[in-house]
Biotite code that builds the C-alpha atoms (Angstrom):
import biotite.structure as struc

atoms = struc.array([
    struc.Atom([159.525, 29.062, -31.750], chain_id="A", res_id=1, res_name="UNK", atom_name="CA", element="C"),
    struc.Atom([157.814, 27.936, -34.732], chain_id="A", res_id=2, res_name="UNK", atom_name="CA", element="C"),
    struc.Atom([157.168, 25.584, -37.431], chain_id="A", res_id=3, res_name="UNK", atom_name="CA", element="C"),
    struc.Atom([158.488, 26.266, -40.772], chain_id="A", res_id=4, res_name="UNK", atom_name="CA", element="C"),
    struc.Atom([156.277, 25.227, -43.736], chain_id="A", res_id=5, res_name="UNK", atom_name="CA", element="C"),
    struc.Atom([159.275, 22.052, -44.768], chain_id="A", res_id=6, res_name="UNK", atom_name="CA", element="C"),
    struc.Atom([158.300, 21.026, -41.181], chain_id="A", res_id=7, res_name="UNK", atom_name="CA", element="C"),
    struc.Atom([154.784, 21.033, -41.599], chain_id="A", res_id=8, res_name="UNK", atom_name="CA", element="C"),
    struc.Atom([155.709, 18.954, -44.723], chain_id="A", res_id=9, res_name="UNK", atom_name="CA", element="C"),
    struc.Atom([157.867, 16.154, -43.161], chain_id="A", res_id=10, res_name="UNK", atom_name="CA", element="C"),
    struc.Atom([154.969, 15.658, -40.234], chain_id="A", res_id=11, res_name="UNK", atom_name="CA", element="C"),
    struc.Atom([152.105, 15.428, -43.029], chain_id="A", res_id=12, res_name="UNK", atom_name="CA", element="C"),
    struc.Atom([154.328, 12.687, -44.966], chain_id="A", res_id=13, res_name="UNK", atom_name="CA", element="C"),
    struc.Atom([155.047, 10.865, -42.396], chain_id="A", res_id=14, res_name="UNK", atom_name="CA", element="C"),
    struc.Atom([151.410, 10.207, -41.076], chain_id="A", res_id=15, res_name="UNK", atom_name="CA", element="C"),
    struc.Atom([150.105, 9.718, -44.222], chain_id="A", res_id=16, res_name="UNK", atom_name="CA", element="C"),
    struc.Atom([153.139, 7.430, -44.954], chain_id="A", res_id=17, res_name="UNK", atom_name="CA", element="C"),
    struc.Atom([152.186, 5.588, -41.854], chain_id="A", res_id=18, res_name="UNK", atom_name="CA", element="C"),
    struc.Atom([148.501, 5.745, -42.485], chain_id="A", res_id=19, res_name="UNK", atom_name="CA", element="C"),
    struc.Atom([149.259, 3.973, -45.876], chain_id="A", res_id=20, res_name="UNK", atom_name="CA", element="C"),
    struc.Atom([151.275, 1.340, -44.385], chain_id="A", res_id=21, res_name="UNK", atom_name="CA", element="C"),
    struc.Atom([148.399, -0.124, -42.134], chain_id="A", res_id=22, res_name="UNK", atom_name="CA", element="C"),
    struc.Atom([145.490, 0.356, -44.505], chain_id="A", res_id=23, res_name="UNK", atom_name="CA", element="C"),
    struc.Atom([147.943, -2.191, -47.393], chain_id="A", res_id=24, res_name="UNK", atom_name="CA", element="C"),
    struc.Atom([149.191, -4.354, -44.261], chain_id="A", res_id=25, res_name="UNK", atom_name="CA", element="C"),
    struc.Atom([145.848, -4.707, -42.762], chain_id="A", res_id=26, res_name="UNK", atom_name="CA", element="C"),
    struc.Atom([143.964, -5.958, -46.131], chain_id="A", res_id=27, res_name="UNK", atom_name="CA", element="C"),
    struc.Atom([146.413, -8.306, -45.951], chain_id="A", res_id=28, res_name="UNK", atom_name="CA", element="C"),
    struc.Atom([146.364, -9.632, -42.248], chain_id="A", res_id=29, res_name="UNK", atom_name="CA", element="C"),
    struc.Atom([142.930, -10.404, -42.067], chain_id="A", res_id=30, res_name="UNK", atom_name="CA", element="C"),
    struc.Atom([143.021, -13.196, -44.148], chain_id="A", res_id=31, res_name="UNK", atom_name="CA", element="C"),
    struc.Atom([143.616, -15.693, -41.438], chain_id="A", res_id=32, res_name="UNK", atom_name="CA", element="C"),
    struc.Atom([145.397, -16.089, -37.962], chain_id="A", res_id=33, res_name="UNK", atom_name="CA", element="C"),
    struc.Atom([148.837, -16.511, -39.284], chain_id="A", res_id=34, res_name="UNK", atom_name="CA", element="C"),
    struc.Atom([148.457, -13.331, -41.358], chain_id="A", res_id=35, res_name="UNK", atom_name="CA", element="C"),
    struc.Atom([147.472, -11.851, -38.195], chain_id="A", res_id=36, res_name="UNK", atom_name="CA", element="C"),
    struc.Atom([150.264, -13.007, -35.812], chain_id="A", res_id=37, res_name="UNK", atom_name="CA", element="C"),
    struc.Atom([153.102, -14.532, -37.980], chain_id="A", res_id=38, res_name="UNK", atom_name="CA", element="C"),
    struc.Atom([152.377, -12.547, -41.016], chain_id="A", res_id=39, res_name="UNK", atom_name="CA", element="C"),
    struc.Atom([152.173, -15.503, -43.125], chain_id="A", res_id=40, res_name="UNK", atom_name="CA", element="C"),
    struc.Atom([155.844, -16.321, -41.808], chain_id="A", res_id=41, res_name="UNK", atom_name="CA", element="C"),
    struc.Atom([156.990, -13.934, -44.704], chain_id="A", res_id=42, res_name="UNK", atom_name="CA", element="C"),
    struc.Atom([158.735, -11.469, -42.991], chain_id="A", res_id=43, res_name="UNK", atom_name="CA", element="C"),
    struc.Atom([162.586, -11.025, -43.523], chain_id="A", res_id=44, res_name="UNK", atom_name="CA", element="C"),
    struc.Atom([164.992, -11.824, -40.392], chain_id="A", res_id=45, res_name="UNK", atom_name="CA", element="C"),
    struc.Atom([166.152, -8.262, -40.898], chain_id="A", res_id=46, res_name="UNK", atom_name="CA", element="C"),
    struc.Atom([162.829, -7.049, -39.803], chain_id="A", res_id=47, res_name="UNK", atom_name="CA", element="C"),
    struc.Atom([161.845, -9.621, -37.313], chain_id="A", res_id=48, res_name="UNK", atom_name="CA", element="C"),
    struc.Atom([165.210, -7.848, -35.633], chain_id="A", res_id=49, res_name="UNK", atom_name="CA", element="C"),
    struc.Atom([164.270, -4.263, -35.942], chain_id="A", res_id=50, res_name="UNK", atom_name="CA", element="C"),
    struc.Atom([160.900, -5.036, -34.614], chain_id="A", res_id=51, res_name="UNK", atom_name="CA", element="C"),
    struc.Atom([162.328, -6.913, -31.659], chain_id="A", res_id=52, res_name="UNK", atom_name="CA", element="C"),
    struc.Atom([165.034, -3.555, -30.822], chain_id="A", res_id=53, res_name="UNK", atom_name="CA", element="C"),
    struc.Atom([161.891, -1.320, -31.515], chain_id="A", res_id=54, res_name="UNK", atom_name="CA", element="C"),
    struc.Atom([159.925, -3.301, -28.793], chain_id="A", res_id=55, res_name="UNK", atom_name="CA", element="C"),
    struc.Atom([162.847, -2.518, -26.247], chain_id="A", res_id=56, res_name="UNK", atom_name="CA", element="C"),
    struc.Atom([162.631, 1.298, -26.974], chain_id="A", res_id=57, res_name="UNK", atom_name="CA", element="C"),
    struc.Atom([158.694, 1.140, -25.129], chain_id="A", res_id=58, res_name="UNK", atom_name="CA", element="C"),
    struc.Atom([157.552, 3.153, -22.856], chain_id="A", res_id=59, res_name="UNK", atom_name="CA", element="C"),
    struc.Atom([157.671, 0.701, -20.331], chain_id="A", res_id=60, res_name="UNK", atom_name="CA", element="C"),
    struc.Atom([161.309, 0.391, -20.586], chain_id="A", res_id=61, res_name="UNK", atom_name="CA", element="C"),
    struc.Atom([163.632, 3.251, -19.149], chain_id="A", res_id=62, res_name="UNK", atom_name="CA", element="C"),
    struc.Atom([161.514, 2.205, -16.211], chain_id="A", res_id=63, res_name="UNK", atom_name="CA", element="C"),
    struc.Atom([162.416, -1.003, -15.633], chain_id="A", res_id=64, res_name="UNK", atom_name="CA", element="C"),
    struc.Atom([166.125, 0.284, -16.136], chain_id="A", res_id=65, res_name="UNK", atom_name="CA", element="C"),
    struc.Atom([165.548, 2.686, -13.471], chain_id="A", res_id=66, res_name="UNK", atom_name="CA", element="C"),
    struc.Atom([164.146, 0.313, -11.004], chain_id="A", res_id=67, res_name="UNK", atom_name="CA", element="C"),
    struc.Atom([166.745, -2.101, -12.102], chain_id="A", res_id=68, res_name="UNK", atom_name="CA", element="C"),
    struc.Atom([169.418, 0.324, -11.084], chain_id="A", res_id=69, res_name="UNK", atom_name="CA", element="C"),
    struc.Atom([167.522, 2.075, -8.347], chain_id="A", res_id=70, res_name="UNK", atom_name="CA", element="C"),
    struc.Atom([167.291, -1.445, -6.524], chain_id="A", res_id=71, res_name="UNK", atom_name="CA", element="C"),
    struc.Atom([170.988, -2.293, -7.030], chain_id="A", res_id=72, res_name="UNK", atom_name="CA", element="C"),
    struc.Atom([172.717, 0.336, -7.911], chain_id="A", res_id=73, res_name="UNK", atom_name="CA", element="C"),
    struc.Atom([174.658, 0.531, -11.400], chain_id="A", res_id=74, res_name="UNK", atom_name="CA", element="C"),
    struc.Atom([174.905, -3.615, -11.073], chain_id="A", res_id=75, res_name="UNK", atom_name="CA", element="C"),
    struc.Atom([171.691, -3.809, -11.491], chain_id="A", res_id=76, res_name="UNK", atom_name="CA", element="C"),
    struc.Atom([172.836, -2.865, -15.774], chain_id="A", res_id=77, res_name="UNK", atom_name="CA", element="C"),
    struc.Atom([174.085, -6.196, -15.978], chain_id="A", res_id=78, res_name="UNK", atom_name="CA", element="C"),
    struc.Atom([170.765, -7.097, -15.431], chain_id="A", res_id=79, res_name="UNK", atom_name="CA", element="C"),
    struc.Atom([169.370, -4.976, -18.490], chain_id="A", res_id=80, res_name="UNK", atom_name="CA", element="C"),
    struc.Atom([172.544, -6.184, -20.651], chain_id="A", res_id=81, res_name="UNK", atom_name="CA", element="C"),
    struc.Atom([172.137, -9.820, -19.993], chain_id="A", res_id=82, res_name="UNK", atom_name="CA", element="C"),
    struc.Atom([168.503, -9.426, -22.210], chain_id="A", res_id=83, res_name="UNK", atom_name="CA", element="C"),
    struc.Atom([171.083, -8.563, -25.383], chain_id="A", res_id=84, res_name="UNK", atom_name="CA", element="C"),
    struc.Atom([172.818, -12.043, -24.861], chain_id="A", res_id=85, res_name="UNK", atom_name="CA", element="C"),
    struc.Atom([169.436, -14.150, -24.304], chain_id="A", res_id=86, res_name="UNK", atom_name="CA", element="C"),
    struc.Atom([167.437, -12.009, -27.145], chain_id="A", res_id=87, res_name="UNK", atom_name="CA", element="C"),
    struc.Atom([170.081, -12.673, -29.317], chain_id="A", res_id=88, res_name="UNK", atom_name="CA", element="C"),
    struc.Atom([170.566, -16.360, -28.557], chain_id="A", res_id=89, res_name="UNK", atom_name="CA", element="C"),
    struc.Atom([166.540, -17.098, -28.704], chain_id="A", res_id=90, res_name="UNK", atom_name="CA", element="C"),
])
């Protein structure tokens, strides 16, 4: 199997799509600390909420389901699901 030239494409924008994201964003985080870490509290609640469901979809995750449900069985989901009530209420 391989990669058509319209693939080739798509992967080449998206890096340099990505790559031109973080060189604009970091000019402007290194003004000060809350550039840095609260990006000057700017940021729309729309993407403060995408970040936060991106930072579930780690790598770290789908093992700490699987422990979670290795150590007590398929109750051990409630455990996962409860984080969607307290991430939502925090």
């Amino acid at each position: 199997m391989s990669l058509s030239i319209l693939d080739y494409a798509i992967i080449a924008f998206f890096f340099v799509l990505t790559l031109s994201i973080g060189i604009i964003v970091s000019k402007r985080s290194g003004r000060d600390t809350s550039e840095y870490f609260l990006s000057g509290r700017t940021m729309p609640w729309w993407l403060l909420g995408f970040s936060m469901v991106a930072t579930t979809f780690s790598t770290d995750t789908p093992n700490l389901v699987t422990d979670l449900v290795r150590q007590n069985s398929v109750a051990g989901n409630w455990v996962w699901w409860a984080f969607l009530l307290t991430g939502l209420l925090t």
